[in-house]
DRENMI-508373 format. One record per atom (N, C-alpha, C): residue in one letter; x, y, z. Coordinates in steps of 0.05 Angstrom, whole numbers, plus 32768, in hexadecimal, padded with zeros to 4 digits. Atoms other than C-alpha are relative to their C-alpha. Layout:
N
AXYZ/...
REM end
This chain:
188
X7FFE7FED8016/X8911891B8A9E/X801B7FFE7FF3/X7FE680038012/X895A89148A91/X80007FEA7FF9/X8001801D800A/X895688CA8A7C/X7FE2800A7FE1/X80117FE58010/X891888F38A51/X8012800A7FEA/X7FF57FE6801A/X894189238A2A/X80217FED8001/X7FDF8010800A/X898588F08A2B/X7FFC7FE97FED/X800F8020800F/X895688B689FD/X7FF5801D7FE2/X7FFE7FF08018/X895188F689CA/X7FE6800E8001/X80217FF38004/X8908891089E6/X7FFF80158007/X80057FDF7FF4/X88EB895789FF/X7FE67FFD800A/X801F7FFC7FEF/X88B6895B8A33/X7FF380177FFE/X80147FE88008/X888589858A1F/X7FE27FFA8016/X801A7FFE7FF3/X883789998A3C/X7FEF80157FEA/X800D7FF9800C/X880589A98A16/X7FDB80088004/X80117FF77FF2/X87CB89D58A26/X7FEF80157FF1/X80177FF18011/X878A89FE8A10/X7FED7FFA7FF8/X80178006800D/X87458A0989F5/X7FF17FEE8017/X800A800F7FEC/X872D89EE8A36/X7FFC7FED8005/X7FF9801E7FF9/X874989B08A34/X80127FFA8018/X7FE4800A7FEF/X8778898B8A6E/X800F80017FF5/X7FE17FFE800F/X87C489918A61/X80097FEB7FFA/X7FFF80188002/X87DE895B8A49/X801E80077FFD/X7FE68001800B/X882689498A4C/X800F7FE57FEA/X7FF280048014/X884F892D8A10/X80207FF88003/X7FE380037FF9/X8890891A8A02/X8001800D7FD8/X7FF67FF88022/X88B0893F89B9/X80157FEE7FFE/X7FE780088006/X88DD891F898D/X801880147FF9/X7FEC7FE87FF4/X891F894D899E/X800E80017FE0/X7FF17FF6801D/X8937894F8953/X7FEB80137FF0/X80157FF28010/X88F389648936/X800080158009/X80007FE37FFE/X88F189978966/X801580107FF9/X7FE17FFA8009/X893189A68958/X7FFA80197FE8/X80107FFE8026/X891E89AE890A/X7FEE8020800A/X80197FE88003/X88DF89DB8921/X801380178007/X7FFC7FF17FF8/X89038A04894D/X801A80117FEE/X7FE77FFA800F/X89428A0D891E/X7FE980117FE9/X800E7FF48019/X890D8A2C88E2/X7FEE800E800E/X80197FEA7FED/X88DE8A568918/X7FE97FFB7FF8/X80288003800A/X88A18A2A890B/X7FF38008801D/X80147FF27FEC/X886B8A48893B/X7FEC7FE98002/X801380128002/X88318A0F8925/X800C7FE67FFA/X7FF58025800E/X884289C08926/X7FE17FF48007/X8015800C8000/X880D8991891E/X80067FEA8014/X7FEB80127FEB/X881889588958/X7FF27FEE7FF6/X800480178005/X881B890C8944/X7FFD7FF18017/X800580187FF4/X880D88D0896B/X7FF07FFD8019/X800F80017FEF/X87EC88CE89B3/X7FEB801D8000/X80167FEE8005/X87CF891689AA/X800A80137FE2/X80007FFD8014/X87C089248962/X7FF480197FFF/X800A7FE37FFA/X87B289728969/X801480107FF1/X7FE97FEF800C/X87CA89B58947/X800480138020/X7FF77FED7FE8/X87F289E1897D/X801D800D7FF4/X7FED7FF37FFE/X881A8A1A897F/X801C7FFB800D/X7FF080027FDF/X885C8A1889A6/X80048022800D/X80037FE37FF6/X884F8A5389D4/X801F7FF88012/X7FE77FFB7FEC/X88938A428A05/X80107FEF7FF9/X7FF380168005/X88D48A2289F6/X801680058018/X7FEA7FF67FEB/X89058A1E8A38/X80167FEF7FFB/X7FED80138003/X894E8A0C8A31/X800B8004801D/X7FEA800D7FF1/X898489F68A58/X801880208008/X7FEF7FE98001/X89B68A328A72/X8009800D7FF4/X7FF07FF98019/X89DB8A358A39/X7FF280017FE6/X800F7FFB8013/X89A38A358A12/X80107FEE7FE9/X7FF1800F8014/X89BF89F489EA/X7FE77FEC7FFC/X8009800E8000/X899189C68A03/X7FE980078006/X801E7FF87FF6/X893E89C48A06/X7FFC7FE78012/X800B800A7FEF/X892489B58A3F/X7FEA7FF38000/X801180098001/X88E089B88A3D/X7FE580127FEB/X80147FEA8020/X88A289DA8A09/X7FE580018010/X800F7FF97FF8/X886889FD8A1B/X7FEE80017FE4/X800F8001801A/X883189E889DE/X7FEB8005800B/X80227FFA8003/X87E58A0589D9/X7FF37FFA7FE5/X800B800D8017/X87B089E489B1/X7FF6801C7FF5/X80077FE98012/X879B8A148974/X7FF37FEB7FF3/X800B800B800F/X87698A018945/X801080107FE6/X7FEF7FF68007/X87918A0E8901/X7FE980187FE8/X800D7FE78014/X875F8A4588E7/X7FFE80188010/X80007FF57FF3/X875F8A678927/X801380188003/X7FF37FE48001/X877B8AB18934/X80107FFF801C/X7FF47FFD7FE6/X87B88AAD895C/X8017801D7FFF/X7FEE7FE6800A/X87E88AE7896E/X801A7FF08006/X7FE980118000/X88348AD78967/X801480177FF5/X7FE57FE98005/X88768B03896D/X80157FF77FED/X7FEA80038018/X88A88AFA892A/X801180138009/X7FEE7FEF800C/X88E38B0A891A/X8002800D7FE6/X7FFF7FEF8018/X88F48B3A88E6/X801C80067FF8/X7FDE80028009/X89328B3088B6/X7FF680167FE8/X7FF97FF88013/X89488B648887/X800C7FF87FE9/X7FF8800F801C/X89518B54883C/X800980187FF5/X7FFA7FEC8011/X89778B7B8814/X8017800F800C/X7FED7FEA7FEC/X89B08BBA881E/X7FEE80157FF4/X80107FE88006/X89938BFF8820/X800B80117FF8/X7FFD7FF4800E/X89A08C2E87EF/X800C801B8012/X7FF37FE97FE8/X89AD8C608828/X80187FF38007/X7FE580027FF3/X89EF8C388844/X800D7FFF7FEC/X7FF77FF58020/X8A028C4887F6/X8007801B8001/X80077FE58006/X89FD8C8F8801/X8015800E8024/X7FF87FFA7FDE/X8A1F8C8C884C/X7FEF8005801A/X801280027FE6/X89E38C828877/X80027FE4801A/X7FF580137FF3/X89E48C4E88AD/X7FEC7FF7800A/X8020800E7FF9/X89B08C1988B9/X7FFC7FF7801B/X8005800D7FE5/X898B8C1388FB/X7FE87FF37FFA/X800E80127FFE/X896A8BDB8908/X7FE580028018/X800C7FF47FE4/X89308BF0893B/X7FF27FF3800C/X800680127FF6/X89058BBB893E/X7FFE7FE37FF7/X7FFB8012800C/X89178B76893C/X7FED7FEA7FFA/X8017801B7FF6/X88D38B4A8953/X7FEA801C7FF5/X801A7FF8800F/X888D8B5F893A/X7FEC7FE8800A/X801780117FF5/X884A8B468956/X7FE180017FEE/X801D80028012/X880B8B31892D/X7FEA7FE68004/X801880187FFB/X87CD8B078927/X7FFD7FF97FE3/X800F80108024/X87BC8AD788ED/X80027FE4800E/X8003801B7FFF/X87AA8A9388E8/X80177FE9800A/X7FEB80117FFD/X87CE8A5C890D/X80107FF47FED/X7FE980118017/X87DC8A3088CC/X800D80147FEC/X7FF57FE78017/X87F98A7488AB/X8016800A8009/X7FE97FF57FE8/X882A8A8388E4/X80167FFA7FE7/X7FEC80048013/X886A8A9488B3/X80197FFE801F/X7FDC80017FF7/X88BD8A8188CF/X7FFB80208008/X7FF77FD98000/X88C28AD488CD/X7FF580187FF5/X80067FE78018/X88B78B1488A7/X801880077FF6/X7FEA7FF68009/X88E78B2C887A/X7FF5801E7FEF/X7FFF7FE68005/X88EA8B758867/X801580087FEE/X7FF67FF38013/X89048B8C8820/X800880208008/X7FF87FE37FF9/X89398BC78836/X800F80127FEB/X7FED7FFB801B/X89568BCF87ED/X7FFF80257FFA/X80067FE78007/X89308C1587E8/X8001800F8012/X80037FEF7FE8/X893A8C368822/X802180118004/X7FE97FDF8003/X89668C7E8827/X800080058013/X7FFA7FF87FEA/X89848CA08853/X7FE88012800C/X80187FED7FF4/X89528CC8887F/X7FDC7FF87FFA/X801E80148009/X89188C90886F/X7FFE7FE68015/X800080197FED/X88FA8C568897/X7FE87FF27FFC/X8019800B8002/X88D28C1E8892/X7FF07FFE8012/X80127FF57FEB/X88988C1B88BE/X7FF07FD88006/X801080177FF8/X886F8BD888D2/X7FEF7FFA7FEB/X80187FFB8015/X88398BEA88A2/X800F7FF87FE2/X7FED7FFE8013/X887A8BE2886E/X80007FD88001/X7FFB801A8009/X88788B8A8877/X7FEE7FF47FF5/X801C80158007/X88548B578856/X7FFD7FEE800F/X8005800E7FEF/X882D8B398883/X7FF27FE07FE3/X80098011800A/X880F8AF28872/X7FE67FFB7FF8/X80217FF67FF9/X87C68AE9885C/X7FED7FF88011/X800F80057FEF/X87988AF5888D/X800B8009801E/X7FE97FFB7FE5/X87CB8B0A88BE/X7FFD802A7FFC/X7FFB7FE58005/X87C88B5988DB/X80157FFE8019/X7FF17FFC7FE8/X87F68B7D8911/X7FF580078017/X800F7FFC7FDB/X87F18B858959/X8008801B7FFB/X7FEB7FE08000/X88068BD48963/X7FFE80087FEE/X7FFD7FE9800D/X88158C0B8941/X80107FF97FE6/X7FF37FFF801D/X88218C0988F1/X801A80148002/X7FE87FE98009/X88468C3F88FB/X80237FFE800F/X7FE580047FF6/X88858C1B8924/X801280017FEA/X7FEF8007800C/X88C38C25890C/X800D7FE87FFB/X7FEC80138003/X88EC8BE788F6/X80167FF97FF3/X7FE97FFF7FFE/X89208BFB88D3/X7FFF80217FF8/X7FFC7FE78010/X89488C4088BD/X801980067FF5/X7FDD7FFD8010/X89818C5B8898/X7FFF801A800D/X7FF87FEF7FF5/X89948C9488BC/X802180107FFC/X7FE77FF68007/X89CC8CCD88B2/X80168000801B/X7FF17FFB7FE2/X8A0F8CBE88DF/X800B80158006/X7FEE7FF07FF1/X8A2F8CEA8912/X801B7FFE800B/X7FEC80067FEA/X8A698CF08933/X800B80108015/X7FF37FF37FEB/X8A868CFF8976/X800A80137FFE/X7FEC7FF38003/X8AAC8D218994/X80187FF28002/X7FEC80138002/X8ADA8CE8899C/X800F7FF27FDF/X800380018024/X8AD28CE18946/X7FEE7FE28006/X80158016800D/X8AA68C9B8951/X7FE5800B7FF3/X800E7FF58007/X8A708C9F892B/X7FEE7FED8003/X8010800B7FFB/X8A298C8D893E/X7FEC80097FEF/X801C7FF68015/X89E68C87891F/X7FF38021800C/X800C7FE77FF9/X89C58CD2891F/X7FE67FF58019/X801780027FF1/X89908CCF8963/X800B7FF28011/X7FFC80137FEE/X89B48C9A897E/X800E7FF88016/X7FEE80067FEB/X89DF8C8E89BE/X80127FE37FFE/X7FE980127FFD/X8A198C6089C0/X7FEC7FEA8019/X8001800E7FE9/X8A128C2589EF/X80118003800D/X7FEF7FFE7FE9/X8A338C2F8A2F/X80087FE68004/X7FFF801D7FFD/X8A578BE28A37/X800380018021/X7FF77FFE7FE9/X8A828BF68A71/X800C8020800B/X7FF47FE67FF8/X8A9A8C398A93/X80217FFE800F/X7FE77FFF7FFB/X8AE28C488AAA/X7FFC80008026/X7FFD7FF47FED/X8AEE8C3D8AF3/X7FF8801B800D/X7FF97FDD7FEB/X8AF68C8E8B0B/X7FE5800C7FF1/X80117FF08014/X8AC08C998AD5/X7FE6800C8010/X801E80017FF1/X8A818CC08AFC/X800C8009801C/X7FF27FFC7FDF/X8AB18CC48B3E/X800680228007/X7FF97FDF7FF9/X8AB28D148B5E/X80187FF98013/
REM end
């Protein structure tokens, strides 16, 4: 395997639809490429000419290097489900006004067609005020594509801040992260 991935390849396995697994070797730049743009669907060339998802990608400690890929055959009209990310576009009219944007959820899960699988979702936050939030039901999905869960998740909000008693100021509802506590801190 290391003589494998040191000649520029990625051992992959590829599996589904009640076929035997078959293992592969990727070329380590293409995946590269895929994985750098969040493609979900590749079509595979040469010994097995199939469409597949990549359902697993495992790295290396440092998460620098891929190890190895976990691909399933999809037919590309087929209904698969698949967790995105979700980037905010835009500033919100609320952090204009002194509101403060929380981000609540970052990943989102849906079903649509394998060859439709988009890079992401992006979510227009241009209009959004203080004491408003968008909701799940609030992205454009792709066509043919719905959500897993509840329309009604939050994913983002503009919220009014507070502050301590220390004067930091946090989003309204929300709790600080604890990183580390003081020694004596908690001690009777």
């Amino acid at each position: 395997m290391k003589r494998l991935r040191a000649s520029g390849k990625v051992p992959a396995v590829l599996y589904g639809h009640g076929q035997e697994s078959s293992l592969l070797t990727l070329d380590g730049k293409e995946l590269a490429a895929l994985l750098n743009h969040n493609k979900h669907f590749v079509q595979l060339q040469g010994a097995s000419s199939e469409s597949a998802l990549i359902k697993d990608v495992q790295f290396d400690h440092v998460e620098t290097e891929v190890l190895h890929v976990d691909l399933i055959r999809v037919d590309a009209t087929e209904q698969v489900d698949v967790t995105l990310e979700i980037i905010l576009r835009g500033t919100a009219k609320g952090t204009m006004n002194g509101g403060v944007l929380s981000h609540v959820a970052h990943t989102i899960e849906i079903r649509c067609p394998a060859h439709v699988v988009p890079e992401q979702l992006e979510l227009k936050i241009a209009d959004l005020d203080v004491g408003h939030a968008l909701r799940a039901s609030d992205l454009t999905l792709p066509a043919g594509a719905s959500l897993i869960g509840s329309k009604d998740k939050v994913i983002v909000q503009c919220v009014t801040p507070t502050a301590d008693a220390d004067g930091a100021t946090t989003a309204a509802g929300h709790e600080p992260e604890v990183i580390a506590r003081k020694k004596n801190e908690g001690a009777e």
